[in-house]
N, C-alpha and C positions, 0 to 999 in steps of 0.2 A: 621930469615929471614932478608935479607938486605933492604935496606930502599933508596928510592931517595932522597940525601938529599942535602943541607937545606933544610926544608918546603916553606921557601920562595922563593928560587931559581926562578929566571924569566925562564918561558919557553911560546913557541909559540904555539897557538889552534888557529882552525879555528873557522868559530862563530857557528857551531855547538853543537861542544864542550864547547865552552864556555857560551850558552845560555841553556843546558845541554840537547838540542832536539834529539841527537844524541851517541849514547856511542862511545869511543875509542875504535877504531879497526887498526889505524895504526900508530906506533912510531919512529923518526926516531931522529939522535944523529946526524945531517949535517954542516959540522963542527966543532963539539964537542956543537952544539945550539940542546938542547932538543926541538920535536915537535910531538902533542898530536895534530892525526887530527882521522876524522869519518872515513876518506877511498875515502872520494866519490870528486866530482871536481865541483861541485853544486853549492858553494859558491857565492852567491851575494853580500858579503862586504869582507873588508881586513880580515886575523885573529887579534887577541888580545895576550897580553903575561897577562899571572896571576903567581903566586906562585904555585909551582906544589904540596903543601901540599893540596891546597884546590881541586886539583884531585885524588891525592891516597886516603884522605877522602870517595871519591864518588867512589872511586875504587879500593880497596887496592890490587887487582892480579895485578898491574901498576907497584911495586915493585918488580916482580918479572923481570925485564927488567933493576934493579939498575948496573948491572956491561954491559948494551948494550955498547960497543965500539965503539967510533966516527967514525962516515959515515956509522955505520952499522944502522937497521931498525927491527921490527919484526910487523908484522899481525895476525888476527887472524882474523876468518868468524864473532863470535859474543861473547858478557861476558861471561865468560867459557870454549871459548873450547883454544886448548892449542896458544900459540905462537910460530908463525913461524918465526926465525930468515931470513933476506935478508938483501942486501947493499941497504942504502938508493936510491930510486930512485928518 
């Protein structure tokens, strides 16, 4: 299986994600900038960038989105069910 790598690699979460209240549901590669948000538009602070090792840890189907192509995007309803490719919106 391929792998998003560095581990450390900076990428952008909303503070969903990054306070782990919320699972990734939506990925998107905007600009060639990785961003790991919930889905929702809720957000009462800025996001956070962290090392994206310390997310596929918490989530390793994350890597199955290693070769997403810049400005594209994929979703998914909940952990498990499959990802749907879309252009970043």
């Amino acid at each position: 299986m391929n792998k998003i790598e560095p581990e450390n690699l900076a990428v952008f979460v909303c503070p969903h994600v990054f306070d782990d209240s919320r699972p990734i549901l939506y990925v998107c590669r905007e600009d060639g900038d990785w961003q790991f948000l919930c889905g929702h538009d809720d957000h009462d602070s800025d996001g956070h960038v962290i090392g994206v090792g310390h997310l596929t840890q918490r989530d390793p189907t994350l890597n199955e989105l290693a070769e997403l192509k810049v400005d594209w995007g994929a979703e998914r309803e909940h952990i498990g069910s499959k990802w749907i490719l879309t252009q970043c919106k």
